[in-house]
C-alpha positions as CSV (number, residue, x, y, z in Angstrom):
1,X,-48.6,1.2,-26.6
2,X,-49.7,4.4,-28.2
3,X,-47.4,5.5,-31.3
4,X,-46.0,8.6,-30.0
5,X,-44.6,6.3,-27.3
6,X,-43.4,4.1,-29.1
7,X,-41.3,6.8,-31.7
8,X,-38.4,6.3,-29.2
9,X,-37.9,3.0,-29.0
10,X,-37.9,2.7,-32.8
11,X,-35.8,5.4,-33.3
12,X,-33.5,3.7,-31.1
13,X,-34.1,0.5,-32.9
14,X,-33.1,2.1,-36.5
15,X,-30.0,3.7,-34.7
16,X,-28.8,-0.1,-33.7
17,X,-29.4,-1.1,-37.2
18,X,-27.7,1.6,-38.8
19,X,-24.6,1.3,-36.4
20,X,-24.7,-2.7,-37.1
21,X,-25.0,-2.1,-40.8
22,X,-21.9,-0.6,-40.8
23,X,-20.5,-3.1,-39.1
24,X,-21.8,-5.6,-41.8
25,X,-21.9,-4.3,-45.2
26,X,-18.4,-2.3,-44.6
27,X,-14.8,-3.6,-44.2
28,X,-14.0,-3.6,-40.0
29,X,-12.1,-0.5,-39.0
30,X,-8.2,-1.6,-38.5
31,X,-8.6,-2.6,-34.6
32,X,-11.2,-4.8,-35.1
33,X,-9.4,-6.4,-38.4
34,X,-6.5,-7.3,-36.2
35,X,-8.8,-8.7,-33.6
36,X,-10.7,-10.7,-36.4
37,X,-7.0,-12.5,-37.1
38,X,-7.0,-14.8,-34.2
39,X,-10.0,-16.3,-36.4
40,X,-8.0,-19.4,-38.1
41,X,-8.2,-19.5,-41.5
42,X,-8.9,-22.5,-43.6
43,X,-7.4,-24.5,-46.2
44,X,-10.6,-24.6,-47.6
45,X,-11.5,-21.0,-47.9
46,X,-11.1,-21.0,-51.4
47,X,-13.3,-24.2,-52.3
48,X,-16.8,-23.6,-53.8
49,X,-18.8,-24.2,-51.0
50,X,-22.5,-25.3,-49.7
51,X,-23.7,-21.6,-48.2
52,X,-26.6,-21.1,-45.7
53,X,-27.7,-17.7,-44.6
54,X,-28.0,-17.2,-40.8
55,X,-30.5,-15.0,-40.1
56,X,-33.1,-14.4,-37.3
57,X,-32.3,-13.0,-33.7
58,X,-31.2,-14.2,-30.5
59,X,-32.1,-17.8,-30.9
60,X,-29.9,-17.9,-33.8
61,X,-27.0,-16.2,-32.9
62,X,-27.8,-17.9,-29.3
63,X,-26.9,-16.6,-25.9
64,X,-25.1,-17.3,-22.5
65,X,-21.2,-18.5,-22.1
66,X,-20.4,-22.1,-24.2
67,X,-19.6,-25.1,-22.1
68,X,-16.4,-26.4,-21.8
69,X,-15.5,-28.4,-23.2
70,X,-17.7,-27.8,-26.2
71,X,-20.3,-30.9,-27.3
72,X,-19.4,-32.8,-30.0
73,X,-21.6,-31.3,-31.9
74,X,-20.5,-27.4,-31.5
75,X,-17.0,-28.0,-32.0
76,X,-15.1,-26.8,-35.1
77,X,-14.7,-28.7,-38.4
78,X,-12.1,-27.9,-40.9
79,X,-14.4,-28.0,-43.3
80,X,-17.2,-26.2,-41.5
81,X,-16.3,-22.5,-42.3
82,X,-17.5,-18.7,-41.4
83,X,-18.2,-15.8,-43.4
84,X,-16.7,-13.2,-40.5
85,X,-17.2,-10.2,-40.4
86,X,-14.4,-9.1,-42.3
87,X,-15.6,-10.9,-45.1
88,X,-12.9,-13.5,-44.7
89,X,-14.0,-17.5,-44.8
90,X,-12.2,-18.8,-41.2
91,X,-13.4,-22.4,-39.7
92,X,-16.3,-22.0,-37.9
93,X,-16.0,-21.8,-33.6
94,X,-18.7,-21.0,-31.8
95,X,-20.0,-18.3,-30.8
96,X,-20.6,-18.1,-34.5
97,X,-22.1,-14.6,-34.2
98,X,-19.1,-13.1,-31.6
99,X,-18.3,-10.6,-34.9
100,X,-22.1,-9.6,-36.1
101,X,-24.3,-9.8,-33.0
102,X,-21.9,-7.5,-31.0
103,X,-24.1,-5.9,-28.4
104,X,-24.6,-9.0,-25.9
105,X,-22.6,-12.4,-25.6
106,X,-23.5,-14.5,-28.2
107,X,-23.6,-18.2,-27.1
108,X,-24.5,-21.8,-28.8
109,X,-27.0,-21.3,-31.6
110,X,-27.9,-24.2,-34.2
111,X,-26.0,-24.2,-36.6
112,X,-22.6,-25.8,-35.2
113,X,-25.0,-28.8,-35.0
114,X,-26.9,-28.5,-38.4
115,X,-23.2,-28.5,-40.2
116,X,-22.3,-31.9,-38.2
117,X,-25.0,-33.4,-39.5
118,X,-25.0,-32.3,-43.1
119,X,-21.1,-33.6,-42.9
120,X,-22.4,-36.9,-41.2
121,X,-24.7,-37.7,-43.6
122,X,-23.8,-36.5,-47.2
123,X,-19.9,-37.9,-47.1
124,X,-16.9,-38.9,-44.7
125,X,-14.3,-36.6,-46.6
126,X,-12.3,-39.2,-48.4
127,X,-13.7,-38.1,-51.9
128,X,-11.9,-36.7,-54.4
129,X,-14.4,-32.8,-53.9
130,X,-15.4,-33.2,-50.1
131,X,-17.8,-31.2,-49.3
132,X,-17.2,-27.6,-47.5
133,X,-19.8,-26.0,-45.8
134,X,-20.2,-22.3,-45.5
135,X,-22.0,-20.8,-43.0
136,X,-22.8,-16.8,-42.9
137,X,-23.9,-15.7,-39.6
138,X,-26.8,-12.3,-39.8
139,X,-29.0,-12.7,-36.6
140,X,-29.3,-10.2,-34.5
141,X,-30.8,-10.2,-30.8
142,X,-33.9,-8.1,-30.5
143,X,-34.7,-7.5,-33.7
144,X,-38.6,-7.3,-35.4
145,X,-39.6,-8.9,-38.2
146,X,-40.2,-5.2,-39.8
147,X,-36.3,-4.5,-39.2
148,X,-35.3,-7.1,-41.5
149,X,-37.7,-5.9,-44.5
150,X,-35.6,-4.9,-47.8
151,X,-34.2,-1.2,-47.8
152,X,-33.8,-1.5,-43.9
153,X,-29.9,-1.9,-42.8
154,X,-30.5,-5.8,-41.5
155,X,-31.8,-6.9,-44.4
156,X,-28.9,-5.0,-47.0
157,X,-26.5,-6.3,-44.9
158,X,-27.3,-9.9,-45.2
159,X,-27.6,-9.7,-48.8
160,X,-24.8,-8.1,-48.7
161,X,-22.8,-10.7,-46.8
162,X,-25.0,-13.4,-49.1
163,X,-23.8,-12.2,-52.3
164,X,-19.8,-11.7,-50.7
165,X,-20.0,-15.4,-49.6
166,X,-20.7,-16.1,-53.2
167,X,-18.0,-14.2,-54.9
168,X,-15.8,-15.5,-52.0
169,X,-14.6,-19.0,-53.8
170,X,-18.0,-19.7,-55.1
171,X,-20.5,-22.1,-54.3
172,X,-23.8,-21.9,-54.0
173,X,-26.7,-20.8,-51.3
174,X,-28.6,-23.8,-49.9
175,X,-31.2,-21.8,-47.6
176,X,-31.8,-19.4,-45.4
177,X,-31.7,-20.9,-41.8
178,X,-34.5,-18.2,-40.0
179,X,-34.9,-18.0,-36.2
180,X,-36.8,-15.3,-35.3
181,X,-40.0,-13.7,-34.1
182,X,-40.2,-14.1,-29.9
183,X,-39.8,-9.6,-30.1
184,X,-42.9,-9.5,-32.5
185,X,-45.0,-11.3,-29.5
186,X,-45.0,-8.1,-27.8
187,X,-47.4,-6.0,-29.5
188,X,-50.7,-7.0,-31.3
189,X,-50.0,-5.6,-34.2
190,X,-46.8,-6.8,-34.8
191,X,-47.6,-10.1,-33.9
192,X,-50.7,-10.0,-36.9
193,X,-48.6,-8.7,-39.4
194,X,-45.8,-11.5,-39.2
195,X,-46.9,-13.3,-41.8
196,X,-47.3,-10.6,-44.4
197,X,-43.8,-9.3,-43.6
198,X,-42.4,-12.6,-43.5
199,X,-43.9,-13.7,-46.7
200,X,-42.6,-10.5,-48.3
201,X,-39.0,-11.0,-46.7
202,X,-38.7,-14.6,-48.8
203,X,-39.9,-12.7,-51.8
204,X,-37.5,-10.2,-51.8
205,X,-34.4,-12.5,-50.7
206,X,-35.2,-14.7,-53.8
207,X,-35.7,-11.8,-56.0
208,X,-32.3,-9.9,-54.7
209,X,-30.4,-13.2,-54.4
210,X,-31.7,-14.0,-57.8
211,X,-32.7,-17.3,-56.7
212,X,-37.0,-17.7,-56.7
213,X,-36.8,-21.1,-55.6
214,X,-34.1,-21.0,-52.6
215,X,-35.1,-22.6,-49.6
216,X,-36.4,-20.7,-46.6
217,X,-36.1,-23.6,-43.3
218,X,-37.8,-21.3,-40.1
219,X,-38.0,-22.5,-36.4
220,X,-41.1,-22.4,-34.9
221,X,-41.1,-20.0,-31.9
222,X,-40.4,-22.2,-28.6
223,X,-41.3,-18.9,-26.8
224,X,-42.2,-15.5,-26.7
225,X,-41.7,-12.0,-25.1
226,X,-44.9,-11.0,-25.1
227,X,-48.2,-12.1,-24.6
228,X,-48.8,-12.7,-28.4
229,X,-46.5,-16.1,-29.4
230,X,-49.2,-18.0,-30.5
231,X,-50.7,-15.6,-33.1
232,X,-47.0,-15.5,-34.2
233,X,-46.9,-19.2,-34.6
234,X,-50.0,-19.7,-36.3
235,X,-48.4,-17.0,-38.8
236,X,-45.0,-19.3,-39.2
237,X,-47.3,-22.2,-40.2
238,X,-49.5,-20.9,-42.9
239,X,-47.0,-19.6,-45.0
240,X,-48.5,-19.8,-48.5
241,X,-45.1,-19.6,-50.3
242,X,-43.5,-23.1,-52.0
243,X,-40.1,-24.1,-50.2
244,X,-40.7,-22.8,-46.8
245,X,-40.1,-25.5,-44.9
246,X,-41.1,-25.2,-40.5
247,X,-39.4,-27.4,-38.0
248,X,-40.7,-26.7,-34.6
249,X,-38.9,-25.6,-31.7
250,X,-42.2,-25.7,-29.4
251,X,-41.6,-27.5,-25.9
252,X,-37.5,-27.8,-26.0
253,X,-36.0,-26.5,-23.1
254,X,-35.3,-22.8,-21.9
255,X,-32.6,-20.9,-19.9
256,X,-33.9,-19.8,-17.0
257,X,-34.3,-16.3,-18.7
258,X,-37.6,-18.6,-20.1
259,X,-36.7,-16.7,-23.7
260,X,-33.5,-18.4,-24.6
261,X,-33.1,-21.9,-25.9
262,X,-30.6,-23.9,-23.4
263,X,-28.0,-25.8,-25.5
264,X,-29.6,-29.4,-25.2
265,X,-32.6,-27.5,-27.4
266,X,-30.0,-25.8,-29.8
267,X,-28.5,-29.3,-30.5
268,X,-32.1,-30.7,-31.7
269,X,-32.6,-27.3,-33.3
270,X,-29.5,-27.7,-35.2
271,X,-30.5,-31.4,-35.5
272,X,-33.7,-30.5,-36.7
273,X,-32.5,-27.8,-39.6
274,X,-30.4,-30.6,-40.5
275,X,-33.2,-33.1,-41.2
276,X,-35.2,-30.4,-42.8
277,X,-32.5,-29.6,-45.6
278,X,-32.1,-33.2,-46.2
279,X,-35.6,-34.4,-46.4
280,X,-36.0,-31.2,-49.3
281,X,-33.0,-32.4,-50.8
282,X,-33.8,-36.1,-51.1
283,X,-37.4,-35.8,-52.0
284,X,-39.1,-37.4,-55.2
285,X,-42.1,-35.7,-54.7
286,X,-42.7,-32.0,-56.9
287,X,-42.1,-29.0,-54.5
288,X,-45.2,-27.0,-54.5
């Protein structure tokens, strides 16, 4: 696509951004704090917590209408709890991203399931300090890799949102959970310049976050809008950066959009990201 073509479409794109910035760096206009109340709050919203950054597009935030009743593995935990976007910790339902990923229905995504299994395996909540997970939902359908570089709105907003869940009761940030990468399959050039971008992203979360060793856990693209997911894929696998960690999504099944994980794939994907964190967290061997 030749560049003055394209001018619109980006321009559009920033003007999306912009309008969700808003949306996630400042407080909610009055309307939609009142909305944002039906959100229950927690008796754990002021318990230091385990945090993990959201962050991708529409895989992560995840599309189409939830099942009812929900799987096991999607339904709310007391101590499973949400950053909304009203900055307020509330136990986490699905769809996770209703608040942040406001332009389509969000859906299932993977981190309902990735919670359960932290929960399941690190303790049974009978301990004196039980452990309370936080999660902060980003992701946002449709978006390029380049949208989410720092100074653009995507990328202040979630460390914006990062550093809030922080201050909000404390805890600390276990990883970034990233999803993303089936829009940059559309052009060539974005598709060869994933890896650069997305080496530079981890930099710059670890630098702002002022954490240089926090774990980055990506999905490998399952699919693709354009013609270019495998260039894409090869770039999510030769990440030359310590503590990027890849679990692959590649031959789960799809809506029948063929884009869109179905919610069997975003329960391994969830199961998956689960895995991941504790393998990294359990391992004797020096991180390189």
């Amino acid at each position: 696509m030749k560049t003055a073509a394209r001018r619109p479409l980006l321009l559009c794109a920033l003007a999306a951004a912009a309008a969700l910035s808003f949306l996630l760096v400042a407080p909610p206009p009055p309307l939609l704090s009142s909305l944002l109340l039906v959100f229950p709050s927690s008796p754990y919203a002021g318990s230091p917590k385990l945090l993990f950054l959201l962050a991708g597009q529409s895989n992560m935030a995840g599309r189409g209408i939830p099942p009812s009743p929900l799987p096991p593995p999607f339904r709310p935990h007391p101590r499973v709890l949400r950053l909304a976007a009203s900055r307020r910790w509330v136990v986490a339902a699905p769809p996770l991203h209703a608040d942040i990923d406001t332009h389509k229905a969000c859906g299932l995504g993977p981190a309902m399931p990735f919670a359960h299994r932290l929960l399941q395996d690190q303790d049974d909540g009978s301990g004196e300090h039980p452990l309370v997970l936080g999660l902060v939902p980003c992701a946002v359908g449709g978006t390029r890799i380049w949208m989410w570089a720092k100074g653009e709105p995507l990328y202040e907003a979630a460390v914006a949102r990062a550093r809030a869940a922080l201050a909000a009761g404390g805890g600390t940030l276990g990883a970034v959970l990233w999803f993303q990468g089936e829009s940059d399959t559309i052009e060539l050039d974005d598709a060869t310049a994933y890896g650069g971008r997305m080496e530079r992203l981890v930099n710059d979360l670890r630098a702002d976050l002022g954490i240089p060793d926090l774990l980055v856990i990506q999905v490998g693209l399952a699919s693709g809008e354009g013609n270019y997911t495998d260039i894409v894929r090869e770039a999510q696998k030769n990440i030359k950066l310590p503590n990027v960690v890849l679990v692959d999504a590649i031959g789960l099944p799809l809506k029948d959009d063929q884009l869109h994980l179905s919610t069997e794939a975003q329960l391994q994907v969830g199961e998956m990201l689960g895995q991941a964190y504790l393998k990294y967290n359990s391992s004797t061997e020096p991180r390189q």
